[in-house]
C-alpha positions, 0 to 999 in steps of 0.5 A: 500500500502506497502511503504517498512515502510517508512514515505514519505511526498509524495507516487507514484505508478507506474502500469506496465502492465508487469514487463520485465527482463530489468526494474528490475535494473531501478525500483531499482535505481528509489526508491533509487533516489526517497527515497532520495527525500522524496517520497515513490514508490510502483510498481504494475506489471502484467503477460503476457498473455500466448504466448506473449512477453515480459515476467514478471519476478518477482520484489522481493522488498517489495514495489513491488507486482504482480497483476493478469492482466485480458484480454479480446479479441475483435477482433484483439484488445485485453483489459486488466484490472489491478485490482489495484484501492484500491492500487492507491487510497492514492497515490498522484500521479499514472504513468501510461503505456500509452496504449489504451488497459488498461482499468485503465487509462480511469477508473482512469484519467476520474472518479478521484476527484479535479484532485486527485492523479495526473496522469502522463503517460509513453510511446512513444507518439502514436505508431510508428508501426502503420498502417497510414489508418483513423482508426489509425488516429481516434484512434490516436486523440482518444488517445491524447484526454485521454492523454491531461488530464494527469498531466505529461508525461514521454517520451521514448525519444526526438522523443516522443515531436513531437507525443505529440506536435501534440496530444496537450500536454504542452511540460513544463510538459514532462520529457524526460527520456531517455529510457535505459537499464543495460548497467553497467551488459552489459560492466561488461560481456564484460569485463569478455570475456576471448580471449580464450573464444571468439576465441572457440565461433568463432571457434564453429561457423566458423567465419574466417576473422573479417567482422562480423555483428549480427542481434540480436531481435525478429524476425517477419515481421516488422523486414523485415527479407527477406530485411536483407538477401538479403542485407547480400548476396550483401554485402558478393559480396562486402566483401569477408570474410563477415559473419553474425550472426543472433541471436533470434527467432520469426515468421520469423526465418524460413527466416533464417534458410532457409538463413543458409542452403544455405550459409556457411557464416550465422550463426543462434544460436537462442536467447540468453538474456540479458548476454548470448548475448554479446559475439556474440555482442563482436564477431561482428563489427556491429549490423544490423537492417533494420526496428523496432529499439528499445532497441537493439541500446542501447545494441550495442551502450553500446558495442561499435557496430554501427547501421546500419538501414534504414528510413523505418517506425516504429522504436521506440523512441530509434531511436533518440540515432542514429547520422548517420555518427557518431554511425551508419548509416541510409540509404534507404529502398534499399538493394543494398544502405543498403548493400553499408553502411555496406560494406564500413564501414566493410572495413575501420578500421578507421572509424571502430575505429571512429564509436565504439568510437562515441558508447560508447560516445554516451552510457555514457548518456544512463544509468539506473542510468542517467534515474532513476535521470531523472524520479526521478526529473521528479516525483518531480516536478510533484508533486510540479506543480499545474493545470493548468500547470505553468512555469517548463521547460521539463526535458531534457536528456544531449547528448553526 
């Protein structure tokens, strides 16, 4: 294992099963943080399979290197084995992605000697998009089975202790990272918007008025598409210059199209990533997400846009950055509540101002920086903890 020819007293791997856009400025900053510690990191990462999202971009470091996944189907299921073990042998501790499907976690956690390395899990806590019938319950305490036998476990977010309380796991050996994205690069782009820039791009899509919102991600049936548009049509009933912005493909995308053929008022551009899609965010008053809340909150929240969503099931950890009535609201599962929200909302100025003030507040704490020192320190005191677990407290992430 190539430690960037460093002399650690400590070595941590980290697997990842693939290597996405917006983890490439956290690893960086993670082994600057960890280095300064002491502690040596190496990251092994995957490809995608073919057809899936998201995709692997390549880490270019010296301590970073790209394995070949191997995929077996089994069903609907699908396994994925990571062939690393020679590369995780002479760490002292191993994260890794806690997901059933990979196939290194119960090799690695159930044949390891004296509890050599230490294994720490990273991820949600259970799977909040899951269906709720027997067999994800059994699967579920399947789950908290093998993840109970790990030495640490990092959380998305506040709203992954509760799933790990339940499975068992020792709340003082949890750090709660705080999952985050590059929001410097963001606020950097939107900052280098010209006026003029911003006004031909709304001019390109008709967008008279300035009661916009986005929708911005991927674009599939868990995202309850069909829910947005007819909220969408009930709010422009409320907000007469109303106009929405959709931004993204997916499964669903013909939903929209179909909505943009049939009123003048809806944009569809198709996906933009990572930069590309700030402008459309800076054109906008709000982002609109009924269902499935993910990283997007962190990309509005960096940009001064409040969330509008709902209580509907199966949104991710990140939905604990939400403070409805202060950086957003969550209504409802009902369009003409949702659709109330948004429109009072857009017709008040004043709580316009409040809600992106609250925004950015909120954003200042949610930094790859912030959560590379909260891994690292997460990391550290993992490796100085014994089994069975003493009297470290859980790190936890400062609020805004």
């Amino acid at each position: 294992m190539n430690f960037a020819g460093l002399q650690p007293r400590r070595r941590v791997v980290i697997l990842q099963r693939v290597m996405p856009h917006y983890r490439l400025a956290f690893f960086r900053r993670l082994h600057e943080e960890l280095a300064a510690r002491g502690v040596g990191l190496a990251v092994l990462y995957g490809d995608e399979r073919p057809g899936t999202i998201p995709k692997t971009v390549p880490l270019e470091e010296p301590w970073a290197r790209r394995i070949r996944n191997r995929s077996l189907a089994i069903g609907r299921r699908e396994l994925i084995w990571q062939p690393a073990l020679k590369e995780l042998r002479p760490s002292d501790l191993v994260i890794l992605e806690q997901s059933s499907r990979l196939l290194m976690n119960y090799r690695l956690i159930m044949r390891r000697r004296r509890n050599r390395p230490k294994i720490a899990y990273w991820g949600h806590g259970e799977n909040f998009q899951a269906a709720r019938g027997f067999l994800e319950r059994l699967h579920q305490r399947w789950k908290g089975a093998v993840t109970r036998r790990a030495d640490w476990f990092f959380a998305y977010s506040d709203r992954s202790l509760e799933p790990l309380r339940r499975a068992g796991f020792p709340p003082e050996r949890v750090t709660v990272v705080d999952n985050s994205i590059d929001s410097t690069r963001l606020r950097v782009a939107r900052d280098a918007l010209t006026l003029g820039a911003l006004e031909k791009l709304r001019g390109e899509l008709g967008l008279e008025g300035g009661a916009v919102a986005l929708y911005c991600g991927a674009i599939y049936r868990e995202k309850r598409i069909g829910f947005l548009i007819e909220a969408c049509e009930e709010i422009r009933r409320r907000v007469p210059d109303f106009r929405m912005i959709f931004v993204g493909a997916g499964p669903d995308q013909h939903l929209v199209e179909a909505a943009a053929a049939r009123h003048d008022w809806i944009r569809y551009v198709g996906p933009k990533f990572a930069t590309d899609a700030v402008p459309y965010f800076a054109l906008s008053k709000a982002l609109l997400l009924p269902s499935g809340v993910g990283l997007a909150i962190n990309d509005a929240l960096a940009l001064g846009l409040p969330l509008f969503t709902t209580s509907l099931p199966g949104h991710g950890p990140e939905i604990a950055y939400l403070e409805p009535g202060r950086n957003g609201e969550m209504t409802d599962p009902d369009s003409h509540a949702y659709a109330e929200a948004v429109a009072r909302y857009l017709l008040s100025a004043t709580r316009q101002a409040r809600y992106a003030d609250a925004c950015r507040a909120t954003a200042a704490h949610l930094t790859v920086e912030a959560m590379a020192e909260r891994f690292a320190e997460g990391i550290v005191t993992c490796l100085g903890h014994g089994r069975p677990a003493g009297s470290h407290p859980a790190v936890a992430s400062p609020k805004g």
